[in-house]
C-alpha atoms as an extended CHARMM CRD file, in Angstrom:
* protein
*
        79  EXT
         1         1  UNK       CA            121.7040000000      195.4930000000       82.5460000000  PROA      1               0.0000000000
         2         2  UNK       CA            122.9000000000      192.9410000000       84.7770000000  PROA      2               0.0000000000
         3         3  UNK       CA            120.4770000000      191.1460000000       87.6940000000  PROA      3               0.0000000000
         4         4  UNK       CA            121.3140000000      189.0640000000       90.1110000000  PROA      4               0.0000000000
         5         5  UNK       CA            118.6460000000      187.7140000000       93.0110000000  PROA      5               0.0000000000
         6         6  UNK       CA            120.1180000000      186.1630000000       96.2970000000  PROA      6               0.0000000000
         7         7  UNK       CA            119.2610000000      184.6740000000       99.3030000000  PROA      7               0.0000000000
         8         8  UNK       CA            121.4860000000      184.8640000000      102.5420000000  PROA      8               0.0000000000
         9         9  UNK       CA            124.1920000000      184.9890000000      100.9900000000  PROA      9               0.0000000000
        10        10  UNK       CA            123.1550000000      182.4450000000       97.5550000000  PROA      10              0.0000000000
        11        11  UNK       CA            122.9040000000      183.2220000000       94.4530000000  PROA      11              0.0000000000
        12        12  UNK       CA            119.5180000000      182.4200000000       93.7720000000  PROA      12              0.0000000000
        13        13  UNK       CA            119.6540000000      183.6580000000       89.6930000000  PROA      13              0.0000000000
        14        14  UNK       CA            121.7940000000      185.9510000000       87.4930000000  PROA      14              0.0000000000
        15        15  UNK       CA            120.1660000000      187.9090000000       84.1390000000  PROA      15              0.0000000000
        16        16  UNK       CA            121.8880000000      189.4690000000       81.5590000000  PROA      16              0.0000000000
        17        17  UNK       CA            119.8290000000      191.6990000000       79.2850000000  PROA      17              0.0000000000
        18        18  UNK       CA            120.8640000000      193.9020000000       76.4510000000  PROA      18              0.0000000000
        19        19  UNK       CA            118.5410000000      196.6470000000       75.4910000000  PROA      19              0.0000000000
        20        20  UNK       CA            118.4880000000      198.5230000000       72.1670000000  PROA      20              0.0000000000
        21        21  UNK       CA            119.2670000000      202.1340000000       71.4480000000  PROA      21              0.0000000000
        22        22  UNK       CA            116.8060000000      204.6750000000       72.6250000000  PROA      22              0.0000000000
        23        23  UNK       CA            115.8860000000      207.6520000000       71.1060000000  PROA      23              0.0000000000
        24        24  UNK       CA            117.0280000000      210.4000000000       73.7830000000  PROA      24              0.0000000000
        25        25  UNK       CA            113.6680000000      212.6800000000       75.2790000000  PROA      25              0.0000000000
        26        26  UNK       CA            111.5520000000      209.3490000000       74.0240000000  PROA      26              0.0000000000
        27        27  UNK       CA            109.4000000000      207.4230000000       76.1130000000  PROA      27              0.0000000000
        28        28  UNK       CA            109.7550000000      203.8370000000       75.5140000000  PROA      28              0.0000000000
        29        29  UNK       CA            108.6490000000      200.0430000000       77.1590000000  PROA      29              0.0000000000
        30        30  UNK       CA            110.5770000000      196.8860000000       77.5710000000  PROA      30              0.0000000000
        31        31  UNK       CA            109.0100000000      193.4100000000       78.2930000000  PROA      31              0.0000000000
        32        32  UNK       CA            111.0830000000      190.2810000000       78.7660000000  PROA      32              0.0000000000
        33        33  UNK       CA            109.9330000000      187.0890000000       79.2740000000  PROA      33              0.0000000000
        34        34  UNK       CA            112.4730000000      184.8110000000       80.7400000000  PROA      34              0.0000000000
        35        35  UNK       CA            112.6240000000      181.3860000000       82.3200000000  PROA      35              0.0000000000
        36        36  UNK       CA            112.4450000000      181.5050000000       86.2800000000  PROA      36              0.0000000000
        37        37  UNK       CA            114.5800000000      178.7070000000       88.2810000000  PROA      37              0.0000000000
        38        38  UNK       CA            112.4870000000      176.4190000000       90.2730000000  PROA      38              0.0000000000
        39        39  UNK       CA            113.1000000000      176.8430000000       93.7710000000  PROA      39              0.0000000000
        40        40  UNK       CA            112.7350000000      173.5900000000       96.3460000000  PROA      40              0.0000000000
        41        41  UNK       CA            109.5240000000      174.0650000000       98.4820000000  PROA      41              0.0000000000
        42        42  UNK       CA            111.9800000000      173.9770000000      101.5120000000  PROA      42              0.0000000000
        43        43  UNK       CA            113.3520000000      176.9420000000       99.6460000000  PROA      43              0.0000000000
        44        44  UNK       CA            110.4470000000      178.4690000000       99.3350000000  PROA      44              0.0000000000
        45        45  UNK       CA            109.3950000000      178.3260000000      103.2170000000  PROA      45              0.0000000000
        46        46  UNK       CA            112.8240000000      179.8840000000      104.2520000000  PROA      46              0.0000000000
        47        47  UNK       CA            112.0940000000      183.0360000000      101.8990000000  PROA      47              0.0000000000
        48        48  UNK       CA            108.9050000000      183.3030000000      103.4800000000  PROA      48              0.0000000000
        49        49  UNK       CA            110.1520000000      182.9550000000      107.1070000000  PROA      49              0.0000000000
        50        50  UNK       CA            113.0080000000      185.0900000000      106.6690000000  PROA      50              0.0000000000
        51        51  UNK       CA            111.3440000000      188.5230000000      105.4070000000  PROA      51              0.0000000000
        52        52  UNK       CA            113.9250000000      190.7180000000      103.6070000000  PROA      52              0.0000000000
        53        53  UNK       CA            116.7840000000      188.5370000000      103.2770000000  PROA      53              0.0000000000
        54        54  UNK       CA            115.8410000000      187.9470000000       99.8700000000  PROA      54              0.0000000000
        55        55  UNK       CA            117.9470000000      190.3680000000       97.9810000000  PROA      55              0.0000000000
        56        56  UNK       CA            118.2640000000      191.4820000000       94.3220000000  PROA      56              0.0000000000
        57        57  UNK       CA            120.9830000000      194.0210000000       92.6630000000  PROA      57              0.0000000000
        58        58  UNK       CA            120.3530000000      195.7830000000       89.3440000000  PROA      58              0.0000000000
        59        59  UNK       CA            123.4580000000      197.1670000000       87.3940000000  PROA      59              0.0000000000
        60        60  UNK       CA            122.7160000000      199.5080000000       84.7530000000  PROA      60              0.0000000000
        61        61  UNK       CA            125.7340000000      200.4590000000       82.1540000000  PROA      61              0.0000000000
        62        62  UNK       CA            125.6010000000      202.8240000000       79.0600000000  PROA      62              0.0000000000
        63        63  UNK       CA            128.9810000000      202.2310000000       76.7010000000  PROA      63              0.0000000000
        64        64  UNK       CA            130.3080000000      199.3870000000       79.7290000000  PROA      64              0.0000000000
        65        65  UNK       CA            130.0070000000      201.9100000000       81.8490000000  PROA      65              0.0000000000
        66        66  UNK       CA            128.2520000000      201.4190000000       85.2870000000  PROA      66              0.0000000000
        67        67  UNK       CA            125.8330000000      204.6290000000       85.2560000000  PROA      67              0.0000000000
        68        68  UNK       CA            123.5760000000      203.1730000000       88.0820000000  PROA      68              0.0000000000
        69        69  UNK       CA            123.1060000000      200.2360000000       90.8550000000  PROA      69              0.0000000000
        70        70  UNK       CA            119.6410000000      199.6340000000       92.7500000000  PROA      70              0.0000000000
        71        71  UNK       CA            119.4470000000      197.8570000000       95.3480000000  PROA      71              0.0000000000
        72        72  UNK       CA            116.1740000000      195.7490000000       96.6080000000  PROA      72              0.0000000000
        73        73  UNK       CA            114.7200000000      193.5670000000       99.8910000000  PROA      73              0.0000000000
        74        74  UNK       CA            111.9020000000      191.8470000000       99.2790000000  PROA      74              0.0000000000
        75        75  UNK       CA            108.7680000000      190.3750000000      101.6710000000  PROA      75              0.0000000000
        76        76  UNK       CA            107.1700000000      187.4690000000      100.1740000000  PROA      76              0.0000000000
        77        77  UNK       CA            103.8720000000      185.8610000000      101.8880000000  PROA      77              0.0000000000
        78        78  UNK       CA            102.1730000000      182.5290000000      101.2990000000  PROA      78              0.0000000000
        79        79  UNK       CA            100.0290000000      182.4330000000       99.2630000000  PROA      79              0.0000000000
């Protein structure tokens, strides 16, 4: 799985994760834990102002094969 978070048109981070085989008909859970960029608190204001253009792809790939792509906008508030 490959994931990549923007803004505008930036490339705010990129992941790379590599999951284990899965039994087939099994239900199974992932956690990661992974270190998060630290964004400028400029940054931070413009992500807020500008609702949705904060943008994040997910590329899913059995074999390197690309068997799905989700797309996301996301809202973020003040806190």
């Amino acid at each position: 799985m490959i994931e990549r978070h923007y803004f505008r048109d930036t490339l705010i981070r990129s992941y790379d994760f590599t999951f284990g085989f899965c039994i087939p008909n099994s239900v199974n859970s992932w956690e990661a834990i992974y270190p998060v960029p630290e964004l400028s608190e400029d940054r931070v204001q413009q992500m807020i102002a500008n609702e949705y253009e904060t943008t994040s792809d997910s590329f899913y790939f059995v074999d390197n094969k690309l068997v799905m792509h989700n797309k996301a906008a996301y809202k973020y508030a003040d806190a």
